[in-house]
C-alpha positions as a Markdown table, in Angstrom:
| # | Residue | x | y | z |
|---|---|---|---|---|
| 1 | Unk | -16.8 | 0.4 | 91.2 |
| 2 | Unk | -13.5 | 1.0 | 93.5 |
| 3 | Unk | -10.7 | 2.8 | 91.8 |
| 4 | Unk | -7.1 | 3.8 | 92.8 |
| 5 | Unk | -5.8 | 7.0 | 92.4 |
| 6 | Unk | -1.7 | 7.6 | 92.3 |
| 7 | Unk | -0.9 | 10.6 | 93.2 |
| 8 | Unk | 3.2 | 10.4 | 92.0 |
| 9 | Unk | 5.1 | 14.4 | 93.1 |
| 10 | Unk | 8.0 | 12.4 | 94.4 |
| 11 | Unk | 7.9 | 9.6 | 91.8 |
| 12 | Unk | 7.4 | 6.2 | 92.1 |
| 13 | Unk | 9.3 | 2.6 | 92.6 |
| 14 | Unk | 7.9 | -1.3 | 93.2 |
| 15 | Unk | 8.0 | -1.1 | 96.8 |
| 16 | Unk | 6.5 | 2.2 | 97.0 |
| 17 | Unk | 3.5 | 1.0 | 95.2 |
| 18 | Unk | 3.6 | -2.3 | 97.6 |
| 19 | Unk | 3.6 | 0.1 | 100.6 |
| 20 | Unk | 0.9 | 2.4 | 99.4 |
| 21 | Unk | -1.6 | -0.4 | 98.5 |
| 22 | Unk | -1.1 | -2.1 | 102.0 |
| 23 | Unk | -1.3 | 0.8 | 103.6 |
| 24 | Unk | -4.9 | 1.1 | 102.9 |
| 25 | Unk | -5.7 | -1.6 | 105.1 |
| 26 | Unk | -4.8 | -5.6 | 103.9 |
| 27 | Unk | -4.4 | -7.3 | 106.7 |
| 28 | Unk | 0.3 | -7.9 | 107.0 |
| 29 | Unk | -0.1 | -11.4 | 108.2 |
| 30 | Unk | -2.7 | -12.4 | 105.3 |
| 31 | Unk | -0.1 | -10.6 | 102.8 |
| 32 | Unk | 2.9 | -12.3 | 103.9 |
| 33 | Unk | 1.2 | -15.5 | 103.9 |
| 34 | Unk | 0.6 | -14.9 | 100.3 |
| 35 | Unk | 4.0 | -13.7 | 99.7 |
| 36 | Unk | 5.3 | -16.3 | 101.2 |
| 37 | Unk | 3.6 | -18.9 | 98.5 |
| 38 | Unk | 6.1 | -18.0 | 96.3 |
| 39 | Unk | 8.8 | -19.9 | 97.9 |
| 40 | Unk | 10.8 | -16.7 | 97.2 |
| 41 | Unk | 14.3 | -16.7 | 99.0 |
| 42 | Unk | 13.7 | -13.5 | 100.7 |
| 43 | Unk | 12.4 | -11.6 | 103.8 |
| 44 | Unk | 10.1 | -8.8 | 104.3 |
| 45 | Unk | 10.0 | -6.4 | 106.6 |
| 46 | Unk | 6.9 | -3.9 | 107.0 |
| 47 | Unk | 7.6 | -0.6 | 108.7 |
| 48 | Unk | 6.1 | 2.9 | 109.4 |
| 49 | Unk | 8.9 | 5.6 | 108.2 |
| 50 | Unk | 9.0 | 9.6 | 108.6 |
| 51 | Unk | 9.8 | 11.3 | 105.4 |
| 52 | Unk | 10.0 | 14.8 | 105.2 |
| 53 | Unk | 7.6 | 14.9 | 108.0 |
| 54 | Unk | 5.0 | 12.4 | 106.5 |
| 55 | Unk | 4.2 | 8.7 | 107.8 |
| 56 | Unk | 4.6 | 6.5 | 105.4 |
| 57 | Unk | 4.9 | 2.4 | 104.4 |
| 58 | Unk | 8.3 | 1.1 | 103.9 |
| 59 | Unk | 8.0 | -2.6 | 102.3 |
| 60 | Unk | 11.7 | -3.5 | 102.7 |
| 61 | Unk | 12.5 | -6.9 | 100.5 |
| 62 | Unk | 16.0 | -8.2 | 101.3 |
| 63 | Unk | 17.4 | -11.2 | 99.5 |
| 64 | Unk | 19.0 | -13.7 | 101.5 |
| 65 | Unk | 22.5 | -13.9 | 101.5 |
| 66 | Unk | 24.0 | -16.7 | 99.4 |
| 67 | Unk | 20.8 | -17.8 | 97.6 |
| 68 | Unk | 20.6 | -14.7 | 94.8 |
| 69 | Unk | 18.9 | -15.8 | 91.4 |
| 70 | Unk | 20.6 | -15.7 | 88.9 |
| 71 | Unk | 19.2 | -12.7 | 86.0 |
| 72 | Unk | 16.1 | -14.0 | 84.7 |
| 73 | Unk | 14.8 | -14.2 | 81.1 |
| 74 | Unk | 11.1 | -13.7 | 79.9 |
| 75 | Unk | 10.7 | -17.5 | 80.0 |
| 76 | Unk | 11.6 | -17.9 | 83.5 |
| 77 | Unk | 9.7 | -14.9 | 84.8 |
| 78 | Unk | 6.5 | -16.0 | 82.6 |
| 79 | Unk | 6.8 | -19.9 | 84.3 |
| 80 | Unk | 7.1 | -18.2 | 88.1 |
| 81 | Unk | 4.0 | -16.3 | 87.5 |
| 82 | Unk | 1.9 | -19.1 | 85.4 |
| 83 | Unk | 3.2 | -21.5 | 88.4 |
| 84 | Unk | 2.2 | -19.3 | 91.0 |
| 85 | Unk | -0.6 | -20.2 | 93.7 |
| 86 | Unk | -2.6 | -17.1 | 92.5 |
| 87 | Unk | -5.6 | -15.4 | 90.8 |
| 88 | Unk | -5.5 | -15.8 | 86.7 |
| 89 | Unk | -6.5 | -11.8 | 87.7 |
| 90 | Unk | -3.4 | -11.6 | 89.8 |
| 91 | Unk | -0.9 | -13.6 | 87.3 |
| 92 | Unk | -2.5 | -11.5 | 84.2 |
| 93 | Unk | -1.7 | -8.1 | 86.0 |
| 94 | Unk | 1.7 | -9.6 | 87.0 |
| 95 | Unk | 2.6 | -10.7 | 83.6 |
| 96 | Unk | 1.7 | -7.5 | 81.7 |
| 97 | Unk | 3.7 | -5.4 | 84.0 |
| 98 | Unk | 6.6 | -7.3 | 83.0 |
| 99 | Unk | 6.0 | -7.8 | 79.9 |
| 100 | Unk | 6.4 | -3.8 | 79.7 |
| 101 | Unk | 9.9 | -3.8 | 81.5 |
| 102 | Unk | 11.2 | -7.0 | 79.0 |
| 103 | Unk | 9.6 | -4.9 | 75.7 |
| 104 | Unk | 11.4 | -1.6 | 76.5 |
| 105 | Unk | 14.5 | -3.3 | 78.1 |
| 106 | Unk | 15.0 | -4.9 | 75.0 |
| 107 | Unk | 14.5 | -1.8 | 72.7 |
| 108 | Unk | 16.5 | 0.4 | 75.0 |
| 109 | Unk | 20.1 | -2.4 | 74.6 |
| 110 | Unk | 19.0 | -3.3 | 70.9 |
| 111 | Unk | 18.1 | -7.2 | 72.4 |
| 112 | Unk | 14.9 | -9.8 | 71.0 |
| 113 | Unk | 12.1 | -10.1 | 73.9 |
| 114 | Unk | 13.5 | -13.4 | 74.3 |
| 115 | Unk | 16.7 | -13.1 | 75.1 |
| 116 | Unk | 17.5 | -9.3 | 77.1 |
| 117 | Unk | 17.7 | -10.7 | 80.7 |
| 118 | Unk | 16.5 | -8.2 | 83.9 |
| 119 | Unk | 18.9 | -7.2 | 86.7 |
| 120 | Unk | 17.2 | -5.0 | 88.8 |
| 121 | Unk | 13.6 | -5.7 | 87.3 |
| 122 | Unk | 14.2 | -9.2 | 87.4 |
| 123 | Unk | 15.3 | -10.2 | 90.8 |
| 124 | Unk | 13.6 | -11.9 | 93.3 |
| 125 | Unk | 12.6 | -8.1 | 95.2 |
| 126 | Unk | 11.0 | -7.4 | 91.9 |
| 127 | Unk | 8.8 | -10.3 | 91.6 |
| 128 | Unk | 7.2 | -9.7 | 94.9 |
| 129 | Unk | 6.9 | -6.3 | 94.3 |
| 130 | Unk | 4.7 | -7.0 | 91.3 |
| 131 | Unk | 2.8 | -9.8 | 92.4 |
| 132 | Unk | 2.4 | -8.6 | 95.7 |
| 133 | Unk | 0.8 | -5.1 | 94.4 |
| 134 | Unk | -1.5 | -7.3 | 91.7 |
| 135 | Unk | -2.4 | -9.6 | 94.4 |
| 136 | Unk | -3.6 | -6.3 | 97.0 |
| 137 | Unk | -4.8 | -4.5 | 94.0 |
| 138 | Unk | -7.5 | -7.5 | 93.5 |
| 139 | Unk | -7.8 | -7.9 | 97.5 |
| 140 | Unk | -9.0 | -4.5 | 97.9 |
| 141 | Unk | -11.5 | -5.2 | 94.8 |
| 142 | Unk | -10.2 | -2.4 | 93.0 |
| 143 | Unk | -11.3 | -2.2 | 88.8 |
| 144 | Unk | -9.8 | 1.0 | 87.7 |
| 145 | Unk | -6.3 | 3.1 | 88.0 |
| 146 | Unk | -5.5 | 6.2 | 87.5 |
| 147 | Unk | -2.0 | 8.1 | 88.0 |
| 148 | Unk | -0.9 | 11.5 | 87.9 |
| 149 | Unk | 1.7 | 12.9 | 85.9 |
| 150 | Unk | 5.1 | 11.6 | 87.1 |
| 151 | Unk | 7.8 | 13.4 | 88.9 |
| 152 | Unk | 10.3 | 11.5 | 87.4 |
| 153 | Unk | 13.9 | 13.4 | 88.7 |
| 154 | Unk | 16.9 | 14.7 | 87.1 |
| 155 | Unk | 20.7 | 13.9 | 87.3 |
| 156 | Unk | 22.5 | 10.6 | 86.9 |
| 157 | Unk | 22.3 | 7.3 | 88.3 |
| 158 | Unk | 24.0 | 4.0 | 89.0 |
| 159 | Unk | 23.1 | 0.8 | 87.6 |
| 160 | Unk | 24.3 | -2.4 | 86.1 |
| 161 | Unk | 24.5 | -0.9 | 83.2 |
| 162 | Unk | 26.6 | 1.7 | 84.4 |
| 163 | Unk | 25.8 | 5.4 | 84.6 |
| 164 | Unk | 22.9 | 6.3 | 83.0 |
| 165 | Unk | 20.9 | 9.7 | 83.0 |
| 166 | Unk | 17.7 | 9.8 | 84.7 |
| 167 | Unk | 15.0 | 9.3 | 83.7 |
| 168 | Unk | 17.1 | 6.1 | 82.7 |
| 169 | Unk | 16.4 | 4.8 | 79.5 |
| 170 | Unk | 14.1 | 2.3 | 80.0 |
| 171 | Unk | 12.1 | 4.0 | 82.5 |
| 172 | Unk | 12.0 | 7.0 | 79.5 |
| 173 | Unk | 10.7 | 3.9 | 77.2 |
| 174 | Unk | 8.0 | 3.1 | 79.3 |
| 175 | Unk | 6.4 | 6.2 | 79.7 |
| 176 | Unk | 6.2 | 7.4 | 76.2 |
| 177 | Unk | 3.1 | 9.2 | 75.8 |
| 178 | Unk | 2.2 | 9.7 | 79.5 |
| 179 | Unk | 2.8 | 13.0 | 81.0 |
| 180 | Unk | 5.8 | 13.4 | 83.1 |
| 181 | Unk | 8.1 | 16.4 | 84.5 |
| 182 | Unk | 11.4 | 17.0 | 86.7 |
| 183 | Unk | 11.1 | 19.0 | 89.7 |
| 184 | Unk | 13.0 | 19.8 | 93.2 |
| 185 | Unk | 15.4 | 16.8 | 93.3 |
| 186 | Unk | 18.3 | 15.7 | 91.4 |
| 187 | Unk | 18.0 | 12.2 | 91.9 |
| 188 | Unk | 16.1 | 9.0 | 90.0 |
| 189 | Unk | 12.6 | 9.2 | 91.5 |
| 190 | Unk | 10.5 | 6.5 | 88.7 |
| 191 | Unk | 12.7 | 3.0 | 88.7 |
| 192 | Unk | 11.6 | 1.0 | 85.5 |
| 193 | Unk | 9.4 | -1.5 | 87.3 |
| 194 | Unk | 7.3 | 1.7 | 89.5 |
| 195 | Unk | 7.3 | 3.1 | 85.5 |
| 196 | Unk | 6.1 | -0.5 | 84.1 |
| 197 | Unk | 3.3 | -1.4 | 87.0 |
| 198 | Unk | 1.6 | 2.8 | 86.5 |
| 199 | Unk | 2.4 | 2.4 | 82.8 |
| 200 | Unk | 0.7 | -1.3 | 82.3 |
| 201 | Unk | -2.5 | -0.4 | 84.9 |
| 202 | Unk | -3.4 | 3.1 | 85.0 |
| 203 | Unk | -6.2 | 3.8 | 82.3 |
| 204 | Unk | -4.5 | 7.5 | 82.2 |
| 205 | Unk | -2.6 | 10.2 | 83.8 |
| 206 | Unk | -4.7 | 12.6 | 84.4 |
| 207 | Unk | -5.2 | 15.5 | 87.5 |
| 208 | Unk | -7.1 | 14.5 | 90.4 |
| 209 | Unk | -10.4 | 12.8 | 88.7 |
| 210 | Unk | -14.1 | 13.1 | 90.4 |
| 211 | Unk | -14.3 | 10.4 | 93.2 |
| 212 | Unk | -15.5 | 9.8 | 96.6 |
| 213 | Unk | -12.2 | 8.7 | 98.5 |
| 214 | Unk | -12.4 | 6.5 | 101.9 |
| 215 | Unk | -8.7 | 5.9 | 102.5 |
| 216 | Unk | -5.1 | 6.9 | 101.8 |
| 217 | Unk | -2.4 | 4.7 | 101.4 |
| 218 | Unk | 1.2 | 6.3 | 101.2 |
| 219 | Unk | 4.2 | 4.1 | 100.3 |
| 220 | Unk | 7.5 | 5.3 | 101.6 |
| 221 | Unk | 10.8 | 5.2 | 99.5 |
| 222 | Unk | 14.1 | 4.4 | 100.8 |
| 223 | Unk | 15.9 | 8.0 | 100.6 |
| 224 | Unk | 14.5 | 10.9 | 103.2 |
| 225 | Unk | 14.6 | 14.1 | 101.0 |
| 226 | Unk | 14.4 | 18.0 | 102.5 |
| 227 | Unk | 12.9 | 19.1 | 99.2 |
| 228 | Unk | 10.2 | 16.7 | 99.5 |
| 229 | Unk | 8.5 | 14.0 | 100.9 |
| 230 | Unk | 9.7 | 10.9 | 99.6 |
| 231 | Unk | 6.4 | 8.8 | 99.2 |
| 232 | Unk | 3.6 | 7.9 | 96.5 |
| 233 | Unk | -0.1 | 8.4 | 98.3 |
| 234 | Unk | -2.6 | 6.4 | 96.8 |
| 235 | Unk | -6.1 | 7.5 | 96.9 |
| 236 | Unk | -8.7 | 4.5 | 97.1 |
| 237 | Unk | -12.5 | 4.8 | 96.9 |
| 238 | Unk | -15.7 | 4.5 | 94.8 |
| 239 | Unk | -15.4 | 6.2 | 91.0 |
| 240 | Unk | -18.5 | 8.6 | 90.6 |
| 241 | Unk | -20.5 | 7.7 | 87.7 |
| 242 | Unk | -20.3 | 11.3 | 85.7 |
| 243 | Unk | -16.1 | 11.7 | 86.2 |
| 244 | Unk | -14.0 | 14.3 | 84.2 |
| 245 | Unk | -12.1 | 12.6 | 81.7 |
| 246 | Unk | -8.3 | 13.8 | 81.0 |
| 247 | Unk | -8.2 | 17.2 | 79.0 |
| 248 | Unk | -8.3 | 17.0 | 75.3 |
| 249 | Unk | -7.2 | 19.9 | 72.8 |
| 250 | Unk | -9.8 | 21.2 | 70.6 |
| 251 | Unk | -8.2 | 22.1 | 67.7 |
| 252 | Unk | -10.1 | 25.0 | 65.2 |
| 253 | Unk | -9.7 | 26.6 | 61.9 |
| 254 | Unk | -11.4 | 28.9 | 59.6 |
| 255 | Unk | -12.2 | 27.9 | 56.0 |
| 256 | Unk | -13.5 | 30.2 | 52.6 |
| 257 | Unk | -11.9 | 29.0 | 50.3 |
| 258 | Unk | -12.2 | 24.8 | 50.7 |
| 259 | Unk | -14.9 | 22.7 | 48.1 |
| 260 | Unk | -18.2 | 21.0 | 50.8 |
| 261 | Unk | -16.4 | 17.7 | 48.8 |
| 262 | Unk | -12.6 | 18.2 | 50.5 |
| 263 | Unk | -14.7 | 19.1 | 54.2 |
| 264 | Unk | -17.0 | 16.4 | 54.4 |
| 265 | Unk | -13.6 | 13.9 | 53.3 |
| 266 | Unk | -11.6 | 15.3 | 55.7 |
| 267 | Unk | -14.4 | 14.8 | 58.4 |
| 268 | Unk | -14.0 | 11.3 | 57.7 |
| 269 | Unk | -10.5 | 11.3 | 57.6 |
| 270 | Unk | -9.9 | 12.9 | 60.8 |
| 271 | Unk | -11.8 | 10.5 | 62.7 |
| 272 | Unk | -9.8 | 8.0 | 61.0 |
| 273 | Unk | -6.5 | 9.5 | 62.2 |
| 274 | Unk | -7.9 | 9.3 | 66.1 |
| 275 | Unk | -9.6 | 12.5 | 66.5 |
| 276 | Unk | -12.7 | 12.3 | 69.5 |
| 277 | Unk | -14.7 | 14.0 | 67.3 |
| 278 | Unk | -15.0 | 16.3 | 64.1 |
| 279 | Unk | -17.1 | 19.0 | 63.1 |
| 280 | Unk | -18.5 | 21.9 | 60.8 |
| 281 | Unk | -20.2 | 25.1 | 61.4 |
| 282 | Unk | -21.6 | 27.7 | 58.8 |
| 283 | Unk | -19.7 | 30.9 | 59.8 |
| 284 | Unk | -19.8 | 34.7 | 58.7 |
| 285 | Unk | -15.9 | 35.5 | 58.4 |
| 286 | Unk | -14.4 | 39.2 | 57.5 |
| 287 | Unk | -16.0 | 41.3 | 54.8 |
| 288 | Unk | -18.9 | 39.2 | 55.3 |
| 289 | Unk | -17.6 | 35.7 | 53.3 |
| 290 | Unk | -19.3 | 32.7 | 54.5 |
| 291 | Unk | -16.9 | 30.2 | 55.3 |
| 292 | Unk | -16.7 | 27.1 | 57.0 |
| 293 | Unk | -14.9 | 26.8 | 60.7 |
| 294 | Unk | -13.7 | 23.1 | 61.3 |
| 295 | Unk | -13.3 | 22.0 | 65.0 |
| 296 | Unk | -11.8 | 18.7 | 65.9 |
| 297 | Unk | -11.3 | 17.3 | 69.3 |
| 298 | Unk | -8.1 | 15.1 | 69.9 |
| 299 | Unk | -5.5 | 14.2 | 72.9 |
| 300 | Unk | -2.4 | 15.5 | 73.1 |
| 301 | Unk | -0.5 | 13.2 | 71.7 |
| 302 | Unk | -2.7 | 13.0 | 68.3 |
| 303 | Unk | -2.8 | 16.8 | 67.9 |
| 304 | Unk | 0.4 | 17.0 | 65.9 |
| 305 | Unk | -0.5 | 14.9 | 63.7 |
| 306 | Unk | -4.1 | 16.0 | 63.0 |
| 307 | Unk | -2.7 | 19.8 | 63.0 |
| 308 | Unk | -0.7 | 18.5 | 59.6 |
| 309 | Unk | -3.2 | 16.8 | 58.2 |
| 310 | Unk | -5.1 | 19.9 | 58.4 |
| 311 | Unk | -2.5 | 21.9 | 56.2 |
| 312 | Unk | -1.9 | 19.0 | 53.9 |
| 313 | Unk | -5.5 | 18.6 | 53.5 |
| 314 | Unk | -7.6 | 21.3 | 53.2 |
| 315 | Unk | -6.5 | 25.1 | 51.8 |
| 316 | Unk | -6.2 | 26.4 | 55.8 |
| 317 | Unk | -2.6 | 28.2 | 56.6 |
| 318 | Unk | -3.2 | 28.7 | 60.4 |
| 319 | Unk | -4.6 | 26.4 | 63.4 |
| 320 | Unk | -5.6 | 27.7 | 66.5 |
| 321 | Unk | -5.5 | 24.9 | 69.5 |
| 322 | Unk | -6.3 | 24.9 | 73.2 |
| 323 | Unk | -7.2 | 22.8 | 76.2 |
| 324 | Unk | -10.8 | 21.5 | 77.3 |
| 325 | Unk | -12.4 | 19.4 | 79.7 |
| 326 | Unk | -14.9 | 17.1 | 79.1 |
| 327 | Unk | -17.5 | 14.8 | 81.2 |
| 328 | Unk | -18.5 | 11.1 | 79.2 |
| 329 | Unk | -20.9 | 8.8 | 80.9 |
| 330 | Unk | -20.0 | 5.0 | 80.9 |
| 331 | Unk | -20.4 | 3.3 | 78.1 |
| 332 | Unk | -20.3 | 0.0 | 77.0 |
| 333 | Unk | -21.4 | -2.1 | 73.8 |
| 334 | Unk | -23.8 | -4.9 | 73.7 |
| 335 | Unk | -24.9 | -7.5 | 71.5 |
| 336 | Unk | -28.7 | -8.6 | 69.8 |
| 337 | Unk | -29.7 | -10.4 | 67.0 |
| 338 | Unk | -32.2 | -9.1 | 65.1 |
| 339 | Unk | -33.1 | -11.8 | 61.9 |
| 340 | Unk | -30.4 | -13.6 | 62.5 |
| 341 | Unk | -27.6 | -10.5 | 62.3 |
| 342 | Unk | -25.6 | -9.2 | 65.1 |
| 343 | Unk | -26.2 | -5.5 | 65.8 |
| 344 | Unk | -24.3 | -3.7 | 68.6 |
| 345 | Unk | -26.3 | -1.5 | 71.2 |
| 346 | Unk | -24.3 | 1.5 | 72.9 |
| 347 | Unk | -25.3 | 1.7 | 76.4 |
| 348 | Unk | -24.2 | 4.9 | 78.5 |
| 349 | Unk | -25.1 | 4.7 | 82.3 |
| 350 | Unk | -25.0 | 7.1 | 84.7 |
| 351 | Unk | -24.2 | 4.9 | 88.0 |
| 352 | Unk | -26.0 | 1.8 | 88.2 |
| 353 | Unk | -28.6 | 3.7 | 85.9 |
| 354 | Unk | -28.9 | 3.3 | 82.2 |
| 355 | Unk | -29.8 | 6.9 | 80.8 |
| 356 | Unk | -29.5 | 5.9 | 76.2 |
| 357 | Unk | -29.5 | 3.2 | 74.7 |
| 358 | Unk | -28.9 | 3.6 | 71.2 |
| 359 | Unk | -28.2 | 0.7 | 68.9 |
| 360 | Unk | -25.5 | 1.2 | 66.1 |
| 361 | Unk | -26.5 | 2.9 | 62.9 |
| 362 | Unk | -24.4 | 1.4 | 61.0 |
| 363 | Unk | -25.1 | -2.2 | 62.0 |
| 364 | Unk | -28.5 | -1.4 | 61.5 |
| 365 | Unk | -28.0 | -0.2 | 57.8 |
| 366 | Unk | -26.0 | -3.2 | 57.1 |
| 367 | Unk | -28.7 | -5.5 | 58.4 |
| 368 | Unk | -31.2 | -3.6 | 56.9 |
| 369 | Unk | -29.6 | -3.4 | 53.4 |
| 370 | Unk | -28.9 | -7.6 | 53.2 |
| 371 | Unk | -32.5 | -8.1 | 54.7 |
| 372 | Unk | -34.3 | -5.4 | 52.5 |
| 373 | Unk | -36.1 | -3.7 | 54.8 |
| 374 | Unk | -35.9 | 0.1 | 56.0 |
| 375 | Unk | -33.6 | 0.8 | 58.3 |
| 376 | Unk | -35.6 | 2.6 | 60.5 |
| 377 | Unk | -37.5 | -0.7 | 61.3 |
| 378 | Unk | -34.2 | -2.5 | 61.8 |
| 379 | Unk | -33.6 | -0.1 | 64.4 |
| 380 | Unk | -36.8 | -0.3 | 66.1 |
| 381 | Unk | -36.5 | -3.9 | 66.5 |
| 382 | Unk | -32.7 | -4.0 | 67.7 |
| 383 | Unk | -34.3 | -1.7 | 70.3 |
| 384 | Unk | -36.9 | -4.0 | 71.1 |
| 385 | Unk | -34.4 | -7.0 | 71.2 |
| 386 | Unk | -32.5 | -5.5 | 73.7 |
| 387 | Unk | -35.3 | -4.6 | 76.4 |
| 388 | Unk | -36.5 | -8.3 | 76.2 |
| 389 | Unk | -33.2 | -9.7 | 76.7 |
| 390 | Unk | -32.7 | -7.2 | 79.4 |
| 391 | Unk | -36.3 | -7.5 | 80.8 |
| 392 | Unk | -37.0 | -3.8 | 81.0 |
| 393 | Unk | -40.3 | -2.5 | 80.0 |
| 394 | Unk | -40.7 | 0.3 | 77.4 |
């Protein structure tokens, strides 16, 4: 399973992304063919850059003079893509990228979907910056992203909106919830559609995750920097089947004074509100009260919420919270019939190797509740059901 890693210190923007990803070895000639499909009133010139000291990509799209589209509204950006002489891969990848940029640009000026037009994000450059990258992304047979957190500037910046504060607006739409920082340059380093193609592909933002890279790409951006090389590397190669996963918080507190009835509810109930997991364990606390210490496991951007629920649930006045890793195998959910009753199977593999298969308990107890029979045997069979359709031996 390929997978692209973006590694984003000095930010990222459209062409930088289309310079990275043909940087790591699509033929120039098959890409401009492709490019040139679109019947696109532009030209594209490919170049190796120096920034900063690095080599880099520069993917320079320049309108030609005179034949400028007008700004373009979801509608006519949707009827390009559909329209297009490309993958229903490339056009779905294409499509949700800009269906990010038109959903914040239109919460950011107070507009319906419908009718905010795109300037920047809209023109012709943008369109083959998106496309392009969706069409080399599924060229170089890649299945999953990943990004790091985003350098994303400081300062001001021009636009046709006038002067904004970086990050602008809708780039600061866009990445709600991912991680993101200013460091060493006062100047706009994420542009909304660099924000909207990481933001609408990359599975997280996370550190460097466990892989076995074969090549670099590195996508140069128009301004040369001393504080820092202006270009986004992206790190291509085949995922390892046991990866670290992004940190989660582990969130704990102590309990001698809470019913078993309000625990066991609030178990339930923090699952519910999107913790990873929830647990209790029988502790000893000081002058030898037994209590109860609750742990629950949740990203960073549900821990607020499940740190409230705590105190407005159970009698605790204090959290304590902190950082993990974790490693999670693969997993995936398939489907059996056992009597005539669909019962999901979770399969977790390690590689190409299936190491538990475990069917859903509580499919099982609903099958074996309607059918009257113990569950124990509805499991059994599901089990069963899945190695035949499979045609691996017990």
């Amino acid at each position: 399973m390929n997978c692209l890693y973006f590694a984003a210190s000095a930010g990222a923007s459209g062409d930088m992304i289309l310079g990275a990803l043909l940087d790591l070895g699509v033929p120039r000639a098959q890409f401009l063919k492709k490019m040139a499909e679109l019947r696109l009133p532009v030209d594209i010139r490919i170049r190796s850059v120096q920034r900063a000291g690095l080599r880099g990509l520069k993917v320079d799209v320049r309108v030609k003079k005179g034949q400028e589209s007008p700004p373009r509204h979801w509608s006519d950006v949707e009827t390009l893509i559909r329209k297009s002489p490309f993958s229903d891969t490339v056009k779905a990848n294409s499509l949700a990228v800009f269906g990010t940029l038109f959903k914040a640009e239109a919460k950011v000026h107070g507009e319906k979907f419908q009718t905010v037009h795109l300037h920047e994000a809209g023109a012709d450059d943008a369109l083959v910056d998106v496309i392009g990258s969706s069409y080399l992304a599924e060229a170089l047979g890649v299945s999953r992203v990943f990004c790091s957190p985003l350098n994303v500037g400081s300062g001001w910046v021009k636009t046709s909106h006038g002067i904004l504060p970086v990050p602008p607006p809708a780039v600061a739409e866009i990445l709600k919830g991912a991680p993101v920082y200013s460091a060493w340059v006062e100047q706009e380093l994420v542009t909304p559609t660099g924000a909207a193609i990481l933001s609408a592909w990359a599975e997280a933002f996370i550190s460097f995750p466990e892989t076995s890279y074969s090549r670099i790409g590195c996508g140069a951006g128009s301004r040369d920097f001393e504080a820092l090389p202006n270009v986004l590397r992206v790190f291509y190669g085949e995922e390892k089947e046991f990866r670290s996963e992004k940190k989660v918080y582990q969130i704990e507190a102590n309990l001698d004074d809470s019913s078993p009835q309000v625990l066991a509810f609030f178990q339930e109930k923090a699952l519910e509100l999107g913790a990873l997991d929830a647990f209790l364990t029988p502790v000893t606390m000081k002058r030898g009260r037994l209590g109860t210490k609750l742990t629950l496991l949740a990203d960073a951007a549900k821990m607020d919420e499940l740190i409230e629920a705590v105190f407005r649930e159970t009698s605790s006045i204090g959290v304590r919270f902190f950082p993990v890793e974790r490693r999670v195998l693969q997993r995936d959910i398939r489907k059996v019939r056992v009597s005539g009753e669909a019962i999901g199977v979770k399969v977790a593999t390690l590689g190409r190797s299936e190491v538990n298969v475990q069917p859903e308990f509580s499919d099982c107890l609903r099958v074996a509740e309607k059918k009257g029979l113990p569950v124990k045997k509805i499991i059994q069979l599901a089990l069963i059901e899945y190695l035949k359709e499979t045609g691996k031996k017990t």
